[in-house]
Every structure is written in C-alpha cells, then in structure tokens.
MIFI-900866 format. One record per residue: x, y, z of N, C-alpha, C, O, CB in turn. Coordinates in steps of 0.02 Angstrom, whole numbers, plus 32768, in hexadecimal, padded with zeros to 4 digits. Glycine has a CB too. Layout:
N
XYZXYZXYZXYZXYZ ...
//
This chain:
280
802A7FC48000800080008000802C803E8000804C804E80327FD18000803D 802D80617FC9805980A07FBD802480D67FB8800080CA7F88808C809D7F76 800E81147FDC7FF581577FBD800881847FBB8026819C7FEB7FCE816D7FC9 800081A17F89803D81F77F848001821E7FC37FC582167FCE8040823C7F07 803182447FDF802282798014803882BB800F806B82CA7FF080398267804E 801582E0802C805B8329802380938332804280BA8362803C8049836D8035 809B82F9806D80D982E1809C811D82BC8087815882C7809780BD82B380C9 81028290805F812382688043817482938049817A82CB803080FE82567FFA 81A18278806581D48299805B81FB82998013821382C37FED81F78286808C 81F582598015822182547FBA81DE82667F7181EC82647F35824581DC7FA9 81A682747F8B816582957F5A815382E07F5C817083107F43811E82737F6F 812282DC7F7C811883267F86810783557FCE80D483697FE980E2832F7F5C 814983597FDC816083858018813783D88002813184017FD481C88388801B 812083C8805080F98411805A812F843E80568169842C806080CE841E80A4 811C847B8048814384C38040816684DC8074814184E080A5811984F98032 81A684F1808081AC851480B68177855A80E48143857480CF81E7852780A1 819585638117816F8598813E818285C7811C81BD85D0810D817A85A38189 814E85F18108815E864480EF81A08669810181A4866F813E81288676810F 81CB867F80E581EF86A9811D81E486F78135820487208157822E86A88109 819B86F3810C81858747811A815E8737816F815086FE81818136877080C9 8154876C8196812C877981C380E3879281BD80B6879681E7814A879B81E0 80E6879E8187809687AB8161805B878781818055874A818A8094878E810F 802E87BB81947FE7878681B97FD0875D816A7FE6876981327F8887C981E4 7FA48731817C7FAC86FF81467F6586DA816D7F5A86C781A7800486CE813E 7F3786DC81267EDC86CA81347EEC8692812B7F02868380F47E9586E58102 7EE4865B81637EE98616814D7E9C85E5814A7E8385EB81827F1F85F68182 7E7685BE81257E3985B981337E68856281387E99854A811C7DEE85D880F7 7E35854C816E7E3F84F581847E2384C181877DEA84D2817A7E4884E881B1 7E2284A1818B7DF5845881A57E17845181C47E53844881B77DE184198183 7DEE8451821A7E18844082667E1B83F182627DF083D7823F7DE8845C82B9 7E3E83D2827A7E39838B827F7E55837F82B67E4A834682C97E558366824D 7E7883A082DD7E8F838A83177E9783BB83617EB883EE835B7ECC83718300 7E8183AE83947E8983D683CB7EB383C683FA7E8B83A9841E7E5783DF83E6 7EE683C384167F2283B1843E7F0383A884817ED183C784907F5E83E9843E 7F24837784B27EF7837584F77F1E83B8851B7F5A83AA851D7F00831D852D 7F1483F185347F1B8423855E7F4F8423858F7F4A83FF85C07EE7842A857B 7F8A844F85857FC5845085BB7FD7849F85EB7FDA84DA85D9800F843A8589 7FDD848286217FC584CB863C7FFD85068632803984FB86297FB484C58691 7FE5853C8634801F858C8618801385A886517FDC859E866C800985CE85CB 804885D48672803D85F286A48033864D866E803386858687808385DE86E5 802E863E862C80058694860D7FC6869185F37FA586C485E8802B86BC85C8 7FA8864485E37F75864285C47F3785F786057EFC85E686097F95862D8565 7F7385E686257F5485C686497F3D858886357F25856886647F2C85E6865B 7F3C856F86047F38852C85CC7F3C853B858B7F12855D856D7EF7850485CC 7F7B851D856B7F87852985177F5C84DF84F77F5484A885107FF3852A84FD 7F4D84F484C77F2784BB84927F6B84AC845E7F9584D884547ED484E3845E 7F6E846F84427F8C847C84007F5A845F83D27F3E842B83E57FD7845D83F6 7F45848383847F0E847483617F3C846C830E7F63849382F27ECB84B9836E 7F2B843E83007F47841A82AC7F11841E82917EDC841782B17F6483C6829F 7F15842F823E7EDD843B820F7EF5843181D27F32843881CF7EBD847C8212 7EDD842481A67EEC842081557ECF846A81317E98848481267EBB83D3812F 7F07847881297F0D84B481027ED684AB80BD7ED6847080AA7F6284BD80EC 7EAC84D480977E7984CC80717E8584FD80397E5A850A800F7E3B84D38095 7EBF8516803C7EB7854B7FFF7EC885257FC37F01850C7FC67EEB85908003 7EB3851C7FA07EC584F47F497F1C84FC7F3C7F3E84D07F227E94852E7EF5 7F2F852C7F4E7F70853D7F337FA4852B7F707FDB85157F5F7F7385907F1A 7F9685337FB97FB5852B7FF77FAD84F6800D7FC384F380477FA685508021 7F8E84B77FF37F79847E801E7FBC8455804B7FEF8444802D7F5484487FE8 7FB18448809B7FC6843880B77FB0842381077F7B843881207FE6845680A4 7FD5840181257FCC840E816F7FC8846581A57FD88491817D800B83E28185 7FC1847581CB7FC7848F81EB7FC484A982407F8E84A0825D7FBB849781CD 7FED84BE825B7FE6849F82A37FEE84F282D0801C851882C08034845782B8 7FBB850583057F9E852D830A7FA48539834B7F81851783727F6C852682F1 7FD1856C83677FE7856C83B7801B85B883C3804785DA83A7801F851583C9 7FF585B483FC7FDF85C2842B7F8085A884227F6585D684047FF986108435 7F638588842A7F0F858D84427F0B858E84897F30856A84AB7EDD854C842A 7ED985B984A67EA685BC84D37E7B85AB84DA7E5685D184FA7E9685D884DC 7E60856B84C67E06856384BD7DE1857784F37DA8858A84E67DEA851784B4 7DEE8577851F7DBF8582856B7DC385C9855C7D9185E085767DE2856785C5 7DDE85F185467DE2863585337DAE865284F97D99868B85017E28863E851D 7D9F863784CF7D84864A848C7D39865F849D7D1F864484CE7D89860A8453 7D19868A847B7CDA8685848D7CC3865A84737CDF863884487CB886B08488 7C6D864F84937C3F8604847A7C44861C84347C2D85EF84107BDF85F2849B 7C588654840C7C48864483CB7C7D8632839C7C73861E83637C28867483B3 7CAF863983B57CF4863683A67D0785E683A87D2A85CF837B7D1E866383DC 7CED85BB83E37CF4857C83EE7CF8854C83B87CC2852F83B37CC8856E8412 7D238538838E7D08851B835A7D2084C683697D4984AE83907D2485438311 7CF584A983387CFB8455832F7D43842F83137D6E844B82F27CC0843F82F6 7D4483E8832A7D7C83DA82FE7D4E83CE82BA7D1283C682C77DB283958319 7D6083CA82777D3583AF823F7D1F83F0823C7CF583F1820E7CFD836F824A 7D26842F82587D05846982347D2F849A820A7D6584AE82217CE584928267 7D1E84AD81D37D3384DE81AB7D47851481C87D18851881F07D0A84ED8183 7D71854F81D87D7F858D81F37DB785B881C77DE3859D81A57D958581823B 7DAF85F981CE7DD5862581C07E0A864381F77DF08651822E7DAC865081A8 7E43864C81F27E4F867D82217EA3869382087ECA867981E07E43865C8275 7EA686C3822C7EFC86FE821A7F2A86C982467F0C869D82667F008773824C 7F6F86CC82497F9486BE82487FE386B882247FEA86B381E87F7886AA8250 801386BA824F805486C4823B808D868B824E808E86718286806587048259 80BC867A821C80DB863B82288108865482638121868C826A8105861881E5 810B861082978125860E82C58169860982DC818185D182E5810D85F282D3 8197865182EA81D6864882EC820B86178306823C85FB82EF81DF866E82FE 81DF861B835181FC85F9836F81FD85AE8385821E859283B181FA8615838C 81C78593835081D0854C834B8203853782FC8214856682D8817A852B834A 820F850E82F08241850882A3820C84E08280821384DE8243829B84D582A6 81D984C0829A81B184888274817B84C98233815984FC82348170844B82C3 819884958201816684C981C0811784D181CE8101850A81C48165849E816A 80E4849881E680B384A781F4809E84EC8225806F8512821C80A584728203 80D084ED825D80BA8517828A80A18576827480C1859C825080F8850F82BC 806285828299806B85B4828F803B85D582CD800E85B482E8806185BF8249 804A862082E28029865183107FE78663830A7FDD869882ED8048868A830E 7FBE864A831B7F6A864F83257F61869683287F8386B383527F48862B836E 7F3586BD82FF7F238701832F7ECB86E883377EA186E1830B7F34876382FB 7EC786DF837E7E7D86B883957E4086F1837F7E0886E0836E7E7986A683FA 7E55873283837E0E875783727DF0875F83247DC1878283107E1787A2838B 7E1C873283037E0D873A82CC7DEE86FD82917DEE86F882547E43875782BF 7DDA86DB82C07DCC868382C87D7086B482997D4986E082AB7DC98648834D 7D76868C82627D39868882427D09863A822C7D25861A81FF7D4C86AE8205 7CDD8624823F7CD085E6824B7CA585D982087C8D860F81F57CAD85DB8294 7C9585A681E17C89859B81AD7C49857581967C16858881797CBA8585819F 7C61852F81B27C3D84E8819D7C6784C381BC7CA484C381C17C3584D1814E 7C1E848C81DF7C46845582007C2B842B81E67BEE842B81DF7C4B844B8246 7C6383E481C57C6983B6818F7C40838481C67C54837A82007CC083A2816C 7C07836781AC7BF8832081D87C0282DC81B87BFA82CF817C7BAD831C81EE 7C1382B881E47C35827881DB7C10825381867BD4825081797C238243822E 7C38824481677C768231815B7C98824981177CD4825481117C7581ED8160 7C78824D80F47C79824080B17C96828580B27CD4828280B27C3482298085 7C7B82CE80B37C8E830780B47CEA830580C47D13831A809B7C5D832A80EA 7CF882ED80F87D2382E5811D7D5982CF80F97D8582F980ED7D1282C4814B 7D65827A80DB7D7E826780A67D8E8271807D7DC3825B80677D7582568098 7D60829C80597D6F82CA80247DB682E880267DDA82E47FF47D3D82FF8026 7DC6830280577E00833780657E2B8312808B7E62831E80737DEC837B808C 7E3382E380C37E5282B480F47E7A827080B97EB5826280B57E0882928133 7E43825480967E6F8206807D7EA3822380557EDB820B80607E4081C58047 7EA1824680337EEC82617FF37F218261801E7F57824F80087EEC82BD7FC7 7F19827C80777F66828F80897F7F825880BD7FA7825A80EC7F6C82E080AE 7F50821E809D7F6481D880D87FAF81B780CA7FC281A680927F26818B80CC 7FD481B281068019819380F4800D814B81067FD9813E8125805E81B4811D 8038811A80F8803980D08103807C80D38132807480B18164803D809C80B6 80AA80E9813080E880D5815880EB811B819280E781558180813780CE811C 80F1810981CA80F7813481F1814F813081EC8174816181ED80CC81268235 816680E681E781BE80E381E681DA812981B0820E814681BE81DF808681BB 81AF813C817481CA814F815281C481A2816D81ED81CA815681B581328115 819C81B5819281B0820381AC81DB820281E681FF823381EE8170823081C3 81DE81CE8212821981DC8227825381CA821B827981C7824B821981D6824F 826B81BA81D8829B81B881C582A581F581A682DF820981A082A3818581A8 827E82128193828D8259817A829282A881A582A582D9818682598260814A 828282AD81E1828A82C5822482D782BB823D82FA82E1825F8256829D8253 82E98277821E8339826282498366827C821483A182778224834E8200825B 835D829281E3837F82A781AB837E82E681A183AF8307818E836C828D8177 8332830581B1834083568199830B837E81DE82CE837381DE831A836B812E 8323839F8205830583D0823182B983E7822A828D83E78256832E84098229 82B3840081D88288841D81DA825483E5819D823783F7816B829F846B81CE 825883B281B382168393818C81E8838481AB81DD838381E7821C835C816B 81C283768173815F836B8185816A835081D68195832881E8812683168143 812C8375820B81298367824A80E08359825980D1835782958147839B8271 80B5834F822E80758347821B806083088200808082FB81CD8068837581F2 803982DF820D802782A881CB7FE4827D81E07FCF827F821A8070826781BE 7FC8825E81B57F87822B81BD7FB081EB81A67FC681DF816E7F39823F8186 7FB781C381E47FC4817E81D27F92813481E67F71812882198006817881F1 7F9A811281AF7F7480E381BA7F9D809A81C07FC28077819E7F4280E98186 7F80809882007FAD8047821A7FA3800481E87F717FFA81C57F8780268271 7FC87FE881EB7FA87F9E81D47F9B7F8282087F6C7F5A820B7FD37F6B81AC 7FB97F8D82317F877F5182807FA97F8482BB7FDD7FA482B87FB07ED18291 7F7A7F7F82F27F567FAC83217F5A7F6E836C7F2E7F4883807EF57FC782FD 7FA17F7A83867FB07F1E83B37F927F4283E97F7C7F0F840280157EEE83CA 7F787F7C841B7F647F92844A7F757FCA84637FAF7FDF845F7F667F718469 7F377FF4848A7F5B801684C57F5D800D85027F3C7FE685237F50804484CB 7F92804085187FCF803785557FA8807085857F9E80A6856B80348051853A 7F95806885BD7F5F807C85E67F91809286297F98806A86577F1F803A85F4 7FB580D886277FD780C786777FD7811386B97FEF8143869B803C80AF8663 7FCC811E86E47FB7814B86FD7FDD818586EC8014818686D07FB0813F8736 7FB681B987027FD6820F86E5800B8215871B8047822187147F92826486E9 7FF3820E87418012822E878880138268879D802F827887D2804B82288790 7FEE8296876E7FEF82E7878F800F830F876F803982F4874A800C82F387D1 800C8365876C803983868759808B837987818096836387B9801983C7875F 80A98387876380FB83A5875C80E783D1879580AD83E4879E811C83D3870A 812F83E587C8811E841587F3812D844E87AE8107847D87B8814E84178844 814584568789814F84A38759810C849E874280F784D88744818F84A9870E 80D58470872880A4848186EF80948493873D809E84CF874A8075844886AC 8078845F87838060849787C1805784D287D2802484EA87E98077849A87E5 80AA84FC87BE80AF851F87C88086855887958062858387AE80E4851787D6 808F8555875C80748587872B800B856D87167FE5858786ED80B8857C86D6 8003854987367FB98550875D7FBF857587767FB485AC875D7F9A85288785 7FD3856D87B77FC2858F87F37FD785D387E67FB885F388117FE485718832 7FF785FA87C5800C8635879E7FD2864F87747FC38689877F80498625876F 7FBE863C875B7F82864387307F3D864487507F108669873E7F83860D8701 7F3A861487867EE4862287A47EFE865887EC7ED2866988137EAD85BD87C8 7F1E866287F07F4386A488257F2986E188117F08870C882F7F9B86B1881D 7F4386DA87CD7F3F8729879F7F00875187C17ED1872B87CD7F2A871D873A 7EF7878A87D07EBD87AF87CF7EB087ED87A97EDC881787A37EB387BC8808 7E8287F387967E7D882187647E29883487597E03881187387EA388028722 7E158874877E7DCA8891876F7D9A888C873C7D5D888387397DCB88C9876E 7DDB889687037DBE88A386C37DB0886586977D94886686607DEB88CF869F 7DC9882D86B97DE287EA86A07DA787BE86BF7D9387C386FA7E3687D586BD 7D90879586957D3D878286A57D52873E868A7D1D8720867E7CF187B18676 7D9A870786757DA686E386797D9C8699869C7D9C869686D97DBE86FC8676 7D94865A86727D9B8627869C7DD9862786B67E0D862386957D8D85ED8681 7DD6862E86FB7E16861287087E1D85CD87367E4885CE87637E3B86488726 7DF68594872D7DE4855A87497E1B8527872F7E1E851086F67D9A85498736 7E54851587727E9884F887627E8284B3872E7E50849087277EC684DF87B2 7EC484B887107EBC848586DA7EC1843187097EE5841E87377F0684948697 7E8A841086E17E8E83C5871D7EB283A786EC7EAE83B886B17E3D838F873B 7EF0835D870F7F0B833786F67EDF830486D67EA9830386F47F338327871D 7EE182DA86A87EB282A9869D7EF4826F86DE7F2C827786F77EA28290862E 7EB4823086DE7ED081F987157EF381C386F27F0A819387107E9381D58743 7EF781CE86A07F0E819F86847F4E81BE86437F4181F6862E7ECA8177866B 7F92819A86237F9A81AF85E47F8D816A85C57F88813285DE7FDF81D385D5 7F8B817E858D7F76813E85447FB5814A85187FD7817C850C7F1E81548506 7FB580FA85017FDF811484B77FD880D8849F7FCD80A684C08036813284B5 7FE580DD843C7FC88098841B80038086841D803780A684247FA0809183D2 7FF5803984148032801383EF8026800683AD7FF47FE383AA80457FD1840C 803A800F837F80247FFA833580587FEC8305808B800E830A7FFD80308314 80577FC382DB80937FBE8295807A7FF0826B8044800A827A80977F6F8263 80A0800982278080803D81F8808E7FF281C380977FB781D180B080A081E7 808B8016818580877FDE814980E07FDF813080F77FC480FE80447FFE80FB 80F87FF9815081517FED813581607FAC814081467F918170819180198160 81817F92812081917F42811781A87F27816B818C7F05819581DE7F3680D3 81F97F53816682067F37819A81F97F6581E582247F73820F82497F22818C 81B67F7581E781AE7FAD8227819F7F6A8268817F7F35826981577FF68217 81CA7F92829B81CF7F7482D781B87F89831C81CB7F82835682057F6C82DC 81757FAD82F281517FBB831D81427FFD83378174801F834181607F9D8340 810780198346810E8066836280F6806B839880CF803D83A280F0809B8340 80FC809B83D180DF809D840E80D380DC842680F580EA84588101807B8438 80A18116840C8092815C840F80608174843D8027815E84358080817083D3 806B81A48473804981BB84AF7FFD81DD848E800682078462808081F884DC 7FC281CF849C7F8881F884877F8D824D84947F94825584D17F4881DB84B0 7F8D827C84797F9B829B84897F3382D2847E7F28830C84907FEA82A08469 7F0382A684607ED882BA84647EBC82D9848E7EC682CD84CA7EC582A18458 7E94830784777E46832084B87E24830384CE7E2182F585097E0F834484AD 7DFD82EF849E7DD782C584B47DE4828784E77DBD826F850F7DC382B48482 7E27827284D97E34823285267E2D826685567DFD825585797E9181FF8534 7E4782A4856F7E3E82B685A37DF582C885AE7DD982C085E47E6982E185AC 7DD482E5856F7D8E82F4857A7D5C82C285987D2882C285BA7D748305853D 7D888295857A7D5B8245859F7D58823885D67D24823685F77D7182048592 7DA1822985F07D9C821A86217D87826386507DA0825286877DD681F3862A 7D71829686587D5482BE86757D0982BD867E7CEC82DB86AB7D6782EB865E 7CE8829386487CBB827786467CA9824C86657C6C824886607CB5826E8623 7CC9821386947CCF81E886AD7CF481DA86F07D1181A686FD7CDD81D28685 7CEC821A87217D0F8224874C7CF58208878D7D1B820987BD7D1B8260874B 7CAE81EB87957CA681C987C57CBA817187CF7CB3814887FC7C6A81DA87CC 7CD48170878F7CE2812487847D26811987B97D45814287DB7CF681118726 7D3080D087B27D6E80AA87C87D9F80A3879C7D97809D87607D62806C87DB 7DD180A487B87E2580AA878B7DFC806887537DF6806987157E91808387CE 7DF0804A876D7DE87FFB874E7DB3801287187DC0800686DD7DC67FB3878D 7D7E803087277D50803C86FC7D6B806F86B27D61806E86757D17805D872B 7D90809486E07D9E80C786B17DDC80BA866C7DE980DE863D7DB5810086E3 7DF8807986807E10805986437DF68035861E7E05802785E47E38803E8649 7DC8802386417DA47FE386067D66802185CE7D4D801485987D5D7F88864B 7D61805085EC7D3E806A85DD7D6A809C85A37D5380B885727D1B807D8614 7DA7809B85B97DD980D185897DEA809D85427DF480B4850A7E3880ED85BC 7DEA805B85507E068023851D7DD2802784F07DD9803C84B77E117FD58539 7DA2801585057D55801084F47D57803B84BC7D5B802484837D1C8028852E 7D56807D84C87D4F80CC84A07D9980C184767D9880BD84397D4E812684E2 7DD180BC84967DF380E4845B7E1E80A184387E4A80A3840D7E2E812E847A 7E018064845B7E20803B84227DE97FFE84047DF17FE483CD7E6A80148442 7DB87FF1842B7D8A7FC583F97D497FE483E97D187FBF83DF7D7A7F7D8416 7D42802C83E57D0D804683D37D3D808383957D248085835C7CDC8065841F 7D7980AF839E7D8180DC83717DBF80A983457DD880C583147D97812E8395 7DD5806883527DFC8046832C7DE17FF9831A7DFF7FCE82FA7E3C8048834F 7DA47FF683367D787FB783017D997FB482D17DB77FE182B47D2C7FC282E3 7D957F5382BA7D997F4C827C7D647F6582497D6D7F5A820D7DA27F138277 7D3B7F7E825B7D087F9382197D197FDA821B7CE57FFC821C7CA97F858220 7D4A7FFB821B7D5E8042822C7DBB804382027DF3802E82107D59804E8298 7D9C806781D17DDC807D81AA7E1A80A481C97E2A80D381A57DC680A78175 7E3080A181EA7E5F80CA823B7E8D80F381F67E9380EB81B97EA8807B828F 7EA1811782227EDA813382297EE18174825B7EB981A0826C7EEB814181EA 7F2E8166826D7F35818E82A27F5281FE82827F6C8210824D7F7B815482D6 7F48821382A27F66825F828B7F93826F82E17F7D827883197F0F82AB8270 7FDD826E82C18026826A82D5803D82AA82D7801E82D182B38052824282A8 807582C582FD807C82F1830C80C682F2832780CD82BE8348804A82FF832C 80FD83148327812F82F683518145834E8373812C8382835D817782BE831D 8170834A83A28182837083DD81AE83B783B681D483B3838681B783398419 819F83E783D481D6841A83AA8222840F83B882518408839181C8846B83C0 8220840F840982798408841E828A83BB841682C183A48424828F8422847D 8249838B83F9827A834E83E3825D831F83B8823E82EE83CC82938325841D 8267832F837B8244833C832F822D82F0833281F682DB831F827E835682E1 826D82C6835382798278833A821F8254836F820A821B836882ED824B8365 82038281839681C7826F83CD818F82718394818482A5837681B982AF8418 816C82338386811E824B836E80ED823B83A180FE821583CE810282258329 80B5825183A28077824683C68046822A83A18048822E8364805D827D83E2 801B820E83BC7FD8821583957FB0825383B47FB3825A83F17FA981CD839A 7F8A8281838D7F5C82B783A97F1F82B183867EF682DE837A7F77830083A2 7F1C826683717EC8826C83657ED6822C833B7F0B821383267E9B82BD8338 7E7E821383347E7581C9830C7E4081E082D37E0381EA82D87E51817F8345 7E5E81E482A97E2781D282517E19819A82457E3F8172822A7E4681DF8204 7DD5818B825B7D978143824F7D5E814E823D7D2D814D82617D828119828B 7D5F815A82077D27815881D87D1780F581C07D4380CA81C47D468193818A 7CE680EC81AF7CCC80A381AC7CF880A3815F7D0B80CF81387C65809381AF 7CFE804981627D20803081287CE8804180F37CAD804B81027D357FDD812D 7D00804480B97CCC804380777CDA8006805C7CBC7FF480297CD5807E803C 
//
C-alpha cells in the first residue's frame, strides 16, 4: 500500500514557512485539538492542527498558542469545522507547519458531518509508513511534523497513571488562578490532571517496522475521562479501552491515526487524534 501525500518526503514536500511576518488569512479544516497544558500567561495552552484549504496552499497546519476556555461561545469552534482566521508563522518554533494564532480574528464557517464530507479532504493526505517520517525528521530539522497515518495492525493500548502536575506546570497554575484583575471576568478554574495517560502500540505498513508506541495526546481522552469521574481506577480503564480502542479502532473502522512530533525533539511523535470513518 503506497499513497502520495503532501508529506511524502521523497514526493511532495509541503512548502517551507514564509519568511515574511506578514498577517496571513488562513481558512482550515480543524481536525485536531491537543489535550490542554497549563501556562502560567494564559493559564491552559491548546495545540490545534488543521488542513490548510486554499487550492494553491494545501497543507497541514498547527496552531499555538490556543486558549479555548478563553474564546467566546461564538468563537468556540469544532474539530471537523471549517474556519477562517489571521495569523503569522511561528518564529520561535523551527517546525514548517507552526504558526501564531491571532484568536480575535477566528471566523467560523461550516461544520463538515461525518463522513463523507470529511474524506473528501482527509483520505488524499493518508501516509502508510509512519517509519518513513521519522526517518526524515533524523535527517533534516525542518521536515514535515504533521501527518495522517494509517496502521496496518493496532496490537493495543498502554493504560498507566498521570500522577499529577510537575511541581513547575503547579507552579504556573497556581500563577494564573492568583492573578487578579477587576476588569478581567475570566475563567480562572485550575487546570485538572486527567487520572490516566494512553498511548497506542501499532505497526505502520513499512516492511520491516518494529513497531510504534505513541502517547495520546488527544482532548477528548481527557474530556472523557472528566466525564467519568465518579468511576473506579478499574472502571475507568475498561471504560477508556472500550472508547479509544474497540469502539474508535474497530475492525469495521478504517483508522488512522493524526501524529504530531515535539518542537525541542523533532525525533518524538504523538498521536493527537484518531481518523475512523467506517470501511467502504
């Protein structure tokens, strides 16, 4: 199974980052929402990935600084929803996707419902080898840090406690719901740890891949399990397996995962979300 992508390192590699500072109208399809890490300036950063939609610009794109607990209810937008908004590539990360959100300028569009809409724009940029982007990460600094991969087999997930903030993420909570300010009509309700981390184990379709083992880095697991807070440790895994591996990675469910890897350590991917749309 071979598909050209815009990733493809030896096909068609996305464009570098602008080197102008120029605000720059980017319109998206959100596809991914990052699970929430706490800032002692914003009090929880989001990180948000989208597929770039302009005919001529098509690409990934990855969207940070976010605030979501910040945005107004109208501003709030979906993953799978269409949006507009300004923005400037991000200096101080090196990854080409990255770029500087300006949040007041978030224009909301159309939200795509499952599935077919979705596909449309998602299957063209599916990779088969996850081996093959990180081999290209270990070679050049600034390649693709973005991708939709689809496993050939999906051996489980790894279920093991959070343990809490870091005394530093502690600290820049507790910095942040401190703050006082009259004029400031803010949530400032400390960010909760989820009680669990996840991560898949999966092969990609490279001949000789030996396996992958990537931390969830989704919302929704934390959204879940926030959902589920009167349960038992015990409950609350069978109930996490349940959801994110034999209900969003069924065999009657075309998977693939959307990957992500670390700025200060390119060679790290994540998963930050699951694409399962039903087999055709």
């Amino acid at each position: 199974m071979t598909q050209l992508s815009f990733f493809d390192p030896g096909e068609a590699d996305q464009a570098p980052k602008p080197q102008s500072d120029k605000i720059t109208r980017l319109r998206l399809l959100v596809t991914v929402k990052a699970a929430p890490n706490p800032s002692e300036k914003y009090g929880e950063t989001v990180c948000v990935a989208a597929l770039r939609l302009d005919p001529s610009q098509q690409g990934w794109v990855r969207l940070y600084p976010v605030n979501h607990r910040e945005l107004t209810s109208n501003d709030r937008f979906r993953k799978y929803e269409v949006i507009s908004i300004n923005a400037k590539p991000a200096r101080q990360d090196p990854r080409r996707e990255s770029w500087k959100p300006i949040l007041d300028s978030i224009s909301r569009e159309t939200y795509l419902p499952p599935w077919d809409r979705r596909r449309r724009w998602l299957d063209p940029c599916i990779e088969d080898s996850m081996c093959r982007i990180n081999r290209a990460t270990r070679g050049r600094p600034d390649a693709p840090s973005l991708a939709l991969i689809r496993p050939a087999r999906i051996d489980g997930i790894r279920l093991t406690p959070h343990g809490g903030w870091t005394p530093d993420e502690q600290r820049r909570i507790d910095a942040y719901v401190n703050q006082f300010d009259l004029l400031d009509s803010r949530d400032r309700t400390p960010l909760e740890a989820p009680r669990f981390r996840a991560a898949y184990r999966y092969r990609c379709h490279e001949v000789d891949c030996k396996g992958h083992e990537q931390g969830i880095l989704d919302w929704e697991l934390v959204a879940f399990q926030r959902s589920l807070r009167g349960s038992s440790d015990t409950e609350l895994r069978q109930a996490l397996e349940q959801k994110f591996l034999h209900e969003l990675c069924a065999p009657s469910r075309d998977v693939a995962f959307y990957v992500g890897n670390q700025a200060k350590r390119v060679n790290v991917f994540s998963v930050l979300g699951v694409y399962w749309p039903p087999k055709r």
